[in-house]
VEXDREN-86444 format. One line per 3 residues: number of its first residue (from 1); for each residue z, y, x of C-alpha. Coordinates in steps of 0.05 Angstrom, whole numbers. Last residue first. Layout:
# VEXDREN-86444
NUM> Z,Y,X | ...
***
This chain:
# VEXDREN-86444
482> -398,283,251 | -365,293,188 | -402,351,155
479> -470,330,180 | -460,267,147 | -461,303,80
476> -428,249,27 | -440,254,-42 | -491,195,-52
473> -442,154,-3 | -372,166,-53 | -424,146,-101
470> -428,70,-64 | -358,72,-60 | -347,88,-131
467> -385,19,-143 | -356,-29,-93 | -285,-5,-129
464> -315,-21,-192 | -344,-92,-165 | -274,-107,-121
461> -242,-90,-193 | -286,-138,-228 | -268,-192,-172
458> -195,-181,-188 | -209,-206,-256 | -243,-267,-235
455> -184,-286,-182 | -135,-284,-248 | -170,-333,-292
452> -187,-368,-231 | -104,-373,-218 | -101,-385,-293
449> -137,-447,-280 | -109,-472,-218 | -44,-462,-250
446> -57,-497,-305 | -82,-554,-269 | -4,-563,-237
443> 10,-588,-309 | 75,-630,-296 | 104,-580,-239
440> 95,-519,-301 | 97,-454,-257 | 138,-390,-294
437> 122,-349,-357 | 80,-394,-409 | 72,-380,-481
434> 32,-442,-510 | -31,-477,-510 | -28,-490,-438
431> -98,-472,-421 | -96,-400,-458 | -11,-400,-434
428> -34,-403,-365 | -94,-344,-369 | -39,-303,-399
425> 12,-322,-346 | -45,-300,-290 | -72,-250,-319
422> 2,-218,-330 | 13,-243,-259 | -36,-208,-225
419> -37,-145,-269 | 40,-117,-261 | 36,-137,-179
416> -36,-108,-178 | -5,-35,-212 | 51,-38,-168
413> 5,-44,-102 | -52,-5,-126 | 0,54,-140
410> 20,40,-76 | -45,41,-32 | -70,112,-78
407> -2,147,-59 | -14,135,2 | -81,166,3
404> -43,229,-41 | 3,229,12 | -48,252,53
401> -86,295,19 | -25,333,3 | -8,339,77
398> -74,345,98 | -78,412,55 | -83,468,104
395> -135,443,140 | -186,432,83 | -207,370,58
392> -276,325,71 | -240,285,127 | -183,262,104
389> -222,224,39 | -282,203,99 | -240,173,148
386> -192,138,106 | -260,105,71 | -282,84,140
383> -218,61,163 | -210,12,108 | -277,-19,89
380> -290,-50,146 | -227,-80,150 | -225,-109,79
377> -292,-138,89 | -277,-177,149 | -199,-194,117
374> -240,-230,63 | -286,-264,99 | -224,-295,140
371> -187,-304,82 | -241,-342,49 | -259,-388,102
368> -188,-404,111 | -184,-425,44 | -240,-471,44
365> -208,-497,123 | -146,-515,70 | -193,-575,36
362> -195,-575,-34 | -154,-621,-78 | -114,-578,-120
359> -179,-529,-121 | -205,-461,-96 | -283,-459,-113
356> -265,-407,-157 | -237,-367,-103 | -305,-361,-76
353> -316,-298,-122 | -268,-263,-79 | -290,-267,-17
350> -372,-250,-47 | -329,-187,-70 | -289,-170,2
347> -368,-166,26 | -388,-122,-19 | -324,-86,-9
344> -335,-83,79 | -417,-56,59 | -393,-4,19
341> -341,16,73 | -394,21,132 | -446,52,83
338> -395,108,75 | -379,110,151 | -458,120,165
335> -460,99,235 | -426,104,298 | -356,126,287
332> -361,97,220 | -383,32,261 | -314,39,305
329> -271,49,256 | -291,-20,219 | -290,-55,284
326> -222,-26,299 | -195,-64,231 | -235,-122,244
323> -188,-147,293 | -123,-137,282 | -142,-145,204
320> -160,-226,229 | -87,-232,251 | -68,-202,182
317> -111,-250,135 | -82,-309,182 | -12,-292,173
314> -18,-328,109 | -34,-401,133 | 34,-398,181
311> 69,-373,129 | 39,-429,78 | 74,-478,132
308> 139,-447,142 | 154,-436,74 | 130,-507,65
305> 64,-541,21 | 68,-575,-46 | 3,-550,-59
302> 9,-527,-126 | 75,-493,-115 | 78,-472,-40
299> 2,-459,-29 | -21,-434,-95 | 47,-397,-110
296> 34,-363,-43 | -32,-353,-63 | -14,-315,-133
293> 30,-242,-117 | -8,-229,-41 | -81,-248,-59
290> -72,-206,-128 | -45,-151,-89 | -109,-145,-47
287> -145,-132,-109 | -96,-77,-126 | -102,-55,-49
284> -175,-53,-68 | -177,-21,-130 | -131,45,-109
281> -170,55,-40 | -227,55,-86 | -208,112,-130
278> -182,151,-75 | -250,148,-45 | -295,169,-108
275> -233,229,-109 | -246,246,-41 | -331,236,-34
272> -323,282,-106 | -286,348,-81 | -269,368,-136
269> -210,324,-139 | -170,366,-86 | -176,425,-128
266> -120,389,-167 | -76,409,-108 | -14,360,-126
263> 54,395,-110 | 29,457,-129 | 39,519,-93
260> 21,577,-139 | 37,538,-189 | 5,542,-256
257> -50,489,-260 | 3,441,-233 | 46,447,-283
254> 0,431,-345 | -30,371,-303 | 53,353,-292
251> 76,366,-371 | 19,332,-401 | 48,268,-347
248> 112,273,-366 | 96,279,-437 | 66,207,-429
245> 118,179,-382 | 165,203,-429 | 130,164,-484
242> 114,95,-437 | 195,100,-429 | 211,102,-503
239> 164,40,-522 | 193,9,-457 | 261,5,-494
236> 251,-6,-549 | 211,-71,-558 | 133,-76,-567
233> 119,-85,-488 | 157,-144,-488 | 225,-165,-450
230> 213,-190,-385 | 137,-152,-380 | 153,-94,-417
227> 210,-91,-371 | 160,-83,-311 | 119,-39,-349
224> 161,12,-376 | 192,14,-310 | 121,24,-286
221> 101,88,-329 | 171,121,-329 | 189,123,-256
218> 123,140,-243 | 121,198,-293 | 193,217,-295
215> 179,229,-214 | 106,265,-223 | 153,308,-280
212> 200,325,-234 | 165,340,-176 | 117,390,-213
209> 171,425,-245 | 199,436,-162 | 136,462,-133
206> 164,475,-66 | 167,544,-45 | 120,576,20
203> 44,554,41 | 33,525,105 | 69,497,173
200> 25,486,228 | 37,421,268 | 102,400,294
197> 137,384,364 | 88,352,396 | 94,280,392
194> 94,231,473 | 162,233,487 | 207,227,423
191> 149,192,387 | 158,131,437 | 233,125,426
188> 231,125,352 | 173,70,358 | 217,36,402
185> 276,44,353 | 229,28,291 | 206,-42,331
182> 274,-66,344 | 297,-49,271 | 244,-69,229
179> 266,-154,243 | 329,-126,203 | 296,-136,136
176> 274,-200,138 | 319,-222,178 | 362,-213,119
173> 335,-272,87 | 374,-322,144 | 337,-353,196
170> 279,-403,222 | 235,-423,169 | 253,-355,130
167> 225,-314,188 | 157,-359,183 | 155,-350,110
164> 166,-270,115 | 111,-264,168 | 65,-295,118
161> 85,-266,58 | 86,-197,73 | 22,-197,125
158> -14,-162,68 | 20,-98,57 | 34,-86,128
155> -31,-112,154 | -69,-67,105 | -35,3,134
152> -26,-28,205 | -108,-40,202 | -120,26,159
149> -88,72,220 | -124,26,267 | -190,43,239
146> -169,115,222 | -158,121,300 | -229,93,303
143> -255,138,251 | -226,200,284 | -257,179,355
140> -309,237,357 | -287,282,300 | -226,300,343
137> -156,267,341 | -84,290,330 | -97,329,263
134> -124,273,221 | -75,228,258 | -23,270,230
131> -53,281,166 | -64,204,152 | 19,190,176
128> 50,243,132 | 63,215,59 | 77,150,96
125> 133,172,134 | 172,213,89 | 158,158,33
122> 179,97,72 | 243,137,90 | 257,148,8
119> 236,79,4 | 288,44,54 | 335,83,18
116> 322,58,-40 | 323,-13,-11 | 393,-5,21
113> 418,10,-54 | 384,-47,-82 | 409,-98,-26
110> 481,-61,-44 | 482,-77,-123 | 456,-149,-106
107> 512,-165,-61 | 537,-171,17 | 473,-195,54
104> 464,-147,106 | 388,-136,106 | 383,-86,68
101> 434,-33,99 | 401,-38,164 | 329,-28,132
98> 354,22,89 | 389,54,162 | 319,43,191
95> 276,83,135 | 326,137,137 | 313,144,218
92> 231,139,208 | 238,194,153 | 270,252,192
89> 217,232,247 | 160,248,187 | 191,306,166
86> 186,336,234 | 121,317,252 | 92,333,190
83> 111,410,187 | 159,447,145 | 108,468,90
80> 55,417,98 | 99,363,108 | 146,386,57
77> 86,382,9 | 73,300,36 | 151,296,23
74> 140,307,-47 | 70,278,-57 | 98,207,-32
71> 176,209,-67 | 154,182,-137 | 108,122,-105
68> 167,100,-55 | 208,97,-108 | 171,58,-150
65> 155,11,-94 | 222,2,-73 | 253,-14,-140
62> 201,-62,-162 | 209,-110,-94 | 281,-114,-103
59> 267,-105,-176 | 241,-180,-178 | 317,-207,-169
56> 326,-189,-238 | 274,-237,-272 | 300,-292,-219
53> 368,-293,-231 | 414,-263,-196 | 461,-310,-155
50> 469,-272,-90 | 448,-331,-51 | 404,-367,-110
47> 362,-305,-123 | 356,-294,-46 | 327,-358,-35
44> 272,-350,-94 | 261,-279,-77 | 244,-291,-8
41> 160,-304,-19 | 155,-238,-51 | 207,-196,-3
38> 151,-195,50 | 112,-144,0 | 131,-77,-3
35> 168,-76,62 | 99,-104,95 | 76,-33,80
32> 134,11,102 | 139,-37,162 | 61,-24,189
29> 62,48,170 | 120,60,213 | 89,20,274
26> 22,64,265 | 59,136,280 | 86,110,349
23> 22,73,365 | -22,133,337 | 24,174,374
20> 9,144,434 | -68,144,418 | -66,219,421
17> -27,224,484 | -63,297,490 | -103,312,430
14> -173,293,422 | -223,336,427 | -285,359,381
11> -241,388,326 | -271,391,252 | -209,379,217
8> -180,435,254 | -123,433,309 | -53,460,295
5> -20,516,329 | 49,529,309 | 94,579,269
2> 148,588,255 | 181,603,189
***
């Protein structure tokens, strides 16, 4: 296997066209996280077109996400092994024939086919993107290259909904999924000239019992919970696929002791500023997910507003990302990154908590005041944590520690998709006095209700994730990452 030289960690220099590839690498993570969520507020239109009904047309979103999540440490080991550059071009070309595939209208059975592919290519990229920039840039502008990693990271997932309305005011749903292709091929183009070839390859064998049980994990844990949720968690079905995700999971920590290569370094997790980091990458981006799943029922639904119109008030959270973002990198570049990303959650918690204040009557400059606050803190906190979990690993493991980040951003993802609307439906049926599954028009106020319901959860998980970060701190050597 050849061989290539690969700078450390710890590099003081920047690599040439360094913030090219960051632009080349950045575009990719920007559609394989707005792919997991811009199909939210298009469900209801494609439901009718292809005639699926509603509790079916959810796997388009399910389906991607899972597989994305089953694929990430896979490909993030092939990027280690067979280098990141090359797996991760091998992914940007899948990702853009899913995207193709997805957005041509013919059935149901096809849109679902186009999406897993669009996940496998999500996965190649995405389980490579935090090692390459770890590797492209030197300790001295790493946190502002994690800063815009994180901002095309958290604008993809959150500028879903926003972007999607605006495309759905003016065109077809498949727009949707075709408005990736202009910006992959220029992306494509870019990486041609300006990425090396590969990094340093490491390591031999893939760790092929520790694939499949990660896979019959995943696959097992949130299909069990996504038909738990149409059909109920006591029936059959999800009963038998909660059990193999169970063994699946014995059978991965027993796996990965043994390997010689494992697919998941569990060495990884002693090193406590990663795993405190992990932890609160994985609360946030569930946190976040509440934001994406309930607001645009707030501002469509309860509000009575447009596609068009609650697009236009969505794309706000990401416009503000652009911004803060960079600002985020650039204090961990300057100051304590750890006390950087503390201070973005505590500040993403005092956002949340003024969701109460959210009402059928309030003014929309109230919820502009909250995204706004809330895209602050979320930028801070973003490229500073980044910074610190790729940071603190050995060389020869960015790979792993890389799809492991992603790994973190999706797992939040499904797991805030699953939570938001169970605490929302619960919190519904408490104020309705009955089972309720959908938006009742005639009792609009039990929305609101289960939307605080919901908001008040998510600000517990903003609180634990506030609270790892501030141990993440307490085990941090600065001298190590400056």
């Amino acid at each position: 296997m050849k061989q290539t030289q690969t700078p450390s960690p710890n590099q003081s220099t920047t690599q040439k066209n360094g913030w090219w590839i960051l632009a080349s690498i950045g575009a990719f993570a920007f559609m394989s996280n707005l792919d997991s969520s811009i199909v939210n507020i298009a469900m209801p239109v494609m439901s009718k077109q292809l005639r699926v009904p509603m509790n079916q047309i959810e796997w388009v979103v399910s389906a991607y996400l899972i597989i994305l999540s089953a694929l990430l440490l896979f490909f993030g080991k092939l990027g280690d092994l067979y280098g990141k550059v090359k797996i991760f071009r091998i992914g940007t070309v899948v990702f853009l024939a899913g995207s193709f595939i997805s957005g041509l209208q013919i059935n149901f059975p096809i849109l679902l086919v186009g999406r897993a592919i669009q996940g496998t290519g999500a996965a190649m990229t995405l389980s490579n993107t935090y090692g390459i920039t770890t590797s492209t840039f030197g300790v001295k502008e790493r946190g502002r290259a994690m800063g815009f990693v994180g901002t095309f990271v958290a604008l993809g997932a959150i500028a879903g909904p926003g972007l999607g309305g605006l495309i759905l005011s003016q065109l077809p749903w498949g727009y949707i999924f075709w408005v990736n292709l202009p910006i992959g091929i220029v992306a494509i183009i870019l990486g041609a000239i300006v990425m090396p070839k590969a990094y340093a390859t490491t390591g031999s064998g893939i760790d092929w019992w520790g694939f499949i049980n990660f896979s019959l994990l995943i696959f097992g844990l949130f299909l069990g919970v996504f038909l738990g949720q149409e059909i109920g968690y006591t029936k059959p079905i999800p009963l038998v696929l909660f059990a193999v995700a169970i063994v699946a999971f014995w059978g991965f920590i027993r796996s990965e002791k043994r390997a010689k290569n494992p697919l998941m370094p569990l060495t990884l997790f002693r090193i406590k500023p990663f795993t405190y980091g992990l932890g609160a990458a994985v609360l946030i981006f569930l946190s976040n997910f509440f934001t994406v799943v309930i607001v645009p029922f707030y501002l469509e639904d309860a509000r009575g507003l447009s596609a068009g119109q609650a697009g236009a008030l969505l794309i706000i959270f990401p416009v503000v990302m652009v911004f803060a973002g960079p600002i985020g990198g650039w204090f961990a570049d300057h100051f304590s990154p750890a006390n950087v990303a503390s201070i973005g959650l505590g500040i993403v918690a005092f956002a949340q908590a003024l969701y109460y204040f959210l009402t059928l009557t309030s003014p929309m400059w109230v919820y502009v005041i909250i995204t706004i606050v809330m895209a602050l803190g979320t930028g801070l906190f973003q490229s500073p944590n980044s910074d610190i979990v790729m940071s603190v690993v050995p060389k020869d493991q960015l790979g792993s520690a890389g799809s492991l980040n992603a790994l973190a951003r999706n797992i939040g993802m499904i797991s805030g998709t699953a939570l938001s609307t169970s605490s929302l439906f619960i919190g519904m049926s408490v104020k309705a006095g009955f089972h309720v599954t959908t938006y009742l028009p005639s009792q609009p106020e039990t929305f609101i209700f289960g939307m605080h319901v919901a908001f008040a959860i998510s600000l517990i998980i903003i609180l634990g994730a506030l609270a790892l970060s501030i141990l993440q701190g307490r085990n941090v050597k600065q001298a190590d990452l400056k």
